[in-house]
N, C-alpha and C positions, 0 to 999 in steps of 0.2 A: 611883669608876669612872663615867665616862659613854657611857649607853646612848645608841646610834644608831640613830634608824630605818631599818628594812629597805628598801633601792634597788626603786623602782618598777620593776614590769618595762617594757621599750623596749615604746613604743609607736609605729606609723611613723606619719609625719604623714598623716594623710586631703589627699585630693586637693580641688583646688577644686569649687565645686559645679557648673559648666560644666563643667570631666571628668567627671564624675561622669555627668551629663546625658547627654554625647555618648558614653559608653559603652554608655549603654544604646540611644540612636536609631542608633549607627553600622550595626550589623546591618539594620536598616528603610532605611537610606539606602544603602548596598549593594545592598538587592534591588529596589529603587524606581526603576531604571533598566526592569528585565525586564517589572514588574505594569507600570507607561507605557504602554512599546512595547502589549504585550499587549494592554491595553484598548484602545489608539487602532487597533492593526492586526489583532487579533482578537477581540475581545470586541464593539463597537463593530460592525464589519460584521455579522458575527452577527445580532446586536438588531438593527438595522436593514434584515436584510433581513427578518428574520421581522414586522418592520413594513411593510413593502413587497407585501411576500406578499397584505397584506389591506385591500391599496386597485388600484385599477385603472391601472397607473402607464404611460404612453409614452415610450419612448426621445426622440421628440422635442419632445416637453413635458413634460419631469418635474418639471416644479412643479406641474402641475395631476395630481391628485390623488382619484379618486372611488371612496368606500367600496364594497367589495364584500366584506369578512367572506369567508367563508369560499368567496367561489363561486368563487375561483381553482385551488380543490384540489378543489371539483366538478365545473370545467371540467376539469380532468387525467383524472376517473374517467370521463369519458365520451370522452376522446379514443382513438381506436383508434392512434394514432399513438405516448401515451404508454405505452400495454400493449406494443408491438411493439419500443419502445426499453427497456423493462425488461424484455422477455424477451431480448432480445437482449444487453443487460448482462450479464443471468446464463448465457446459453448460452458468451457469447466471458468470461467469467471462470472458470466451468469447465474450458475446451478451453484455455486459458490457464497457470492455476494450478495445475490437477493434477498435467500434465507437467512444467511449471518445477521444481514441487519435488523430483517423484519423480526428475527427472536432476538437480536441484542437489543431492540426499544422495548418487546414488550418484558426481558428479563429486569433492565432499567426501569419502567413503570412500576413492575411489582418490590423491587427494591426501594423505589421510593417511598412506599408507605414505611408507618411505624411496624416496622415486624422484629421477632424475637433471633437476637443471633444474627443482625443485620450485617454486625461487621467482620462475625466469621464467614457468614455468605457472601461478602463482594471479596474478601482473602481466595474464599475456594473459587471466584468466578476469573481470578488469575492466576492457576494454576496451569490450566491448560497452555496459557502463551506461556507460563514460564517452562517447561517442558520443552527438553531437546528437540527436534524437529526431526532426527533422525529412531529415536526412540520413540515418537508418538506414532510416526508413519509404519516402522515394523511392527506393531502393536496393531495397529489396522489391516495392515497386509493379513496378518493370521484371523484377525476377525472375519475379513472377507474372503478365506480360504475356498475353494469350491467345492471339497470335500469333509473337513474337516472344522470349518469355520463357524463363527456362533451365530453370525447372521443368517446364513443358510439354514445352520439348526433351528431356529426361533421361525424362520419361513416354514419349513418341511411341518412344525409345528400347527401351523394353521391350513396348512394343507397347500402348498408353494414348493413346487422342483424347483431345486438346487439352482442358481445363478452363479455362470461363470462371471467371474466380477474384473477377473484380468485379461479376458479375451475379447468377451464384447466391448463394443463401442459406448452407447449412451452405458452398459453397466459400471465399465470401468470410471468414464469419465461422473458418474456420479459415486463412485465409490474415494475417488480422490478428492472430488468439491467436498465430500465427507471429515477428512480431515484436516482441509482449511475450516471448514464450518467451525470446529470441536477445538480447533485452535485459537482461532477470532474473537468467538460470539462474544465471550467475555469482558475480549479485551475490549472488544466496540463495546458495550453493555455499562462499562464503569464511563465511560466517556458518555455515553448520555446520560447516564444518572447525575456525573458533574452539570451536566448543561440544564438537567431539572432541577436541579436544587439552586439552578442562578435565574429562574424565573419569580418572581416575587409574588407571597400570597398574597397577595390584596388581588389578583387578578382570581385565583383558585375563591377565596371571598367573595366576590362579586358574582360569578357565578354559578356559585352553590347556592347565593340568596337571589338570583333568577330563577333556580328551579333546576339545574343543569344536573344531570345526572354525571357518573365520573366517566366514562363513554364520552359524553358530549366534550366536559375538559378537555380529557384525552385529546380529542378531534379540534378541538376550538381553541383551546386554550397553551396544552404542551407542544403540539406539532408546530403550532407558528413560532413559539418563542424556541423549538430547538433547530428550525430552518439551518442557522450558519452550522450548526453541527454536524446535521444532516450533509451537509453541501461538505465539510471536511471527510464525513468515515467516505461518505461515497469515492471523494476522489482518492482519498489512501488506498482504500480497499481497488481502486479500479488498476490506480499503479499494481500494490500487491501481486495481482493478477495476470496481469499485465510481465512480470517478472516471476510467473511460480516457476520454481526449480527441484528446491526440496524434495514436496511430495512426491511428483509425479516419478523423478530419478528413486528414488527407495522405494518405493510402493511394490515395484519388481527389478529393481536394481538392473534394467535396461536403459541406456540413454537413448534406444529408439521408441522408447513409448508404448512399447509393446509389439504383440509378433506385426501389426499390421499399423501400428504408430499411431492407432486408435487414440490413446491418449499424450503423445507426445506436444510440448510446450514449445513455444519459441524457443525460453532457452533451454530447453533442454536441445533441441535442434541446434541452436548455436553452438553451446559445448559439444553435440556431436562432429558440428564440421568443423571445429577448430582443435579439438585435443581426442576427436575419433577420428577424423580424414586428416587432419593435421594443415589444413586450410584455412591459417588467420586471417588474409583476408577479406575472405568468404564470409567469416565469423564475426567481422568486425563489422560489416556492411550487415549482416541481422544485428547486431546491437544498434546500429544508428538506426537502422529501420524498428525496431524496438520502441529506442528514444520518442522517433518523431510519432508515433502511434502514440506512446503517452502523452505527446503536447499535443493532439489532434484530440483525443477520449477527453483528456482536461479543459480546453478549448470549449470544444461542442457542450459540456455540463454544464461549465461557466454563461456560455451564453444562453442555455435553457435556465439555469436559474435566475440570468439578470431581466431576460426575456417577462417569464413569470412574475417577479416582483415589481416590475414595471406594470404588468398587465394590475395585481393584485393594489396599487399604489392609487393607480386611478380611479378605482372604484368608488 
């Protein structure tokens, strides 16, 4: 009898050692397009301007170059101009943001129901943000005319003198929260109505068969489940704010903000000292101060929200 040795089991053939290779770089060469860009259009500005910041640089000689460390962010703390544009940042992102949100949840709750024309309604609730930024702000500029404007006319109607809306202070800067409001609401508005339709009814079921009125829902039931949301429009809208340029430059096509800078913006202050004094910078030292106020606003929300959910976790 002859014995036969037992059949190797298949083994498949290994691939060459360039497949091999390129299996494992392909992953790396796919996302090597994104880190590029990245570095060359934001990483790269970045560093470079916080290099900028600590030399004395001129718009029309920027090649010459004279160190000055840190006195470009001392010259800010003594400027009474740069105090008046960051109080002013945070008065019109307040008079801004509040309102935006508080009517973008409650236009999102009533779109939530079955209503007729739901989906030409949230089409027209992004019209607004699709709208030029420069087109919507002259449109308001003549709404809040002091003479001639329709605001005033509809005041004078009820029996309200005329509001100068460009020279006063709180008028102006509520005249410009105006049209972030009318620009936003919307767009915040479809983003919580995404975030209510990823709550699941069997909670809106439960209690309705407690007794809960839509009031109570509202309160008990949509606001918890749109928290992460919540915690997103806020911090968007805080940056936004944070960064308005737009409005307040068109609203009266002054980069000072008006005759007395009533409503002038960080950056609208930045672009003036960089391409109206021609002080890059100067300009570049408010952009990092800029920066770091957004990672400080974000910070401080971050930990009132994890603060809160800890507190609420315990319970």
């Amino acid at each position: 009898m002859t014995l036969t040795a037992p059949a190797k089991p298949y083994a498949p053939p290994r691939p060459p050692a360039v497949r091999r290779a390129w299996h494992k770089v392909s992953p790396y060469a796919c996302i090597a397009p994104f880190f590029t860009l990245f570095a060359a259009f934001g990483l790269f500005p970045l560093l470079y301007t916080a290099f900028v910041s600590l030399y004395r640089v001129e718009l029309q000689t920027p090649g010459e170059m004279e160190w000055r460390g840190l006195g470009n962010y001392t010259a800010l703390l003594g400027d009474e101009f740069f105090w008046t544009s960051l109080r002013n940042t945070f008065t019109i992102g307040v008079l801004s943001t509040v309102p935006q949100l508080v009517m973008a949840l409650g236009l999102a709750h009533l779109l939530n129901y079955r209503l007729r024309g739901r989906t030409f309604l949230r089409t027209v609730m992004l019209l607004p943000y699709a709208t030029s930024v420069a087109a919507a702000t002259l449109v308001f500029a003549q709404l809040f005319g002091r003479d001639f404007g329709l605001v005033n006319y509809v005041l004078g109607l009820v029996g309200i003198s005329p509001v100068d809306w460009q020279t006063g202070t709180l008028a102006s800067q509520i005249a410009v929260s105006t049209i972030v409001i009318w620009r936003w609401t919307g767009y915040n508005a479809l983003i919580y109505l995404a975030g209510m339709q990823s709550i699941p009814d069997e909670l809106y079921e439960a209690a309705e068969m407690d007794g809960a009125s839509r009031w109570r829902q509202f309160f008990h039931v949509t606001l918890p489940g749109l928290r992460p949301t919540i915690v997103f429009t806020v911090i968007v809208s805080t940056i936004g704010a944070t960064q308005l340029f737009g409005e307040p430059l068109l609203f009266e096509g002054s980069v000072s903000g008006g005759i007395s800078h009533q409503y002038q913006t960080l950056g609208l202050y930045m672009y003036e000292q960089g391409w109206g004094f021609f002080h890059l910078g100067r300009a570049a030292a408010i952009a990092w101060v800029m920066f770091l106020l957004i990672l400080v606003l974000v910070g401080v929300n971050a930990l009132v929200t994890r603060r809160r959910s800890r507190k609420e976790a315990g319970r």
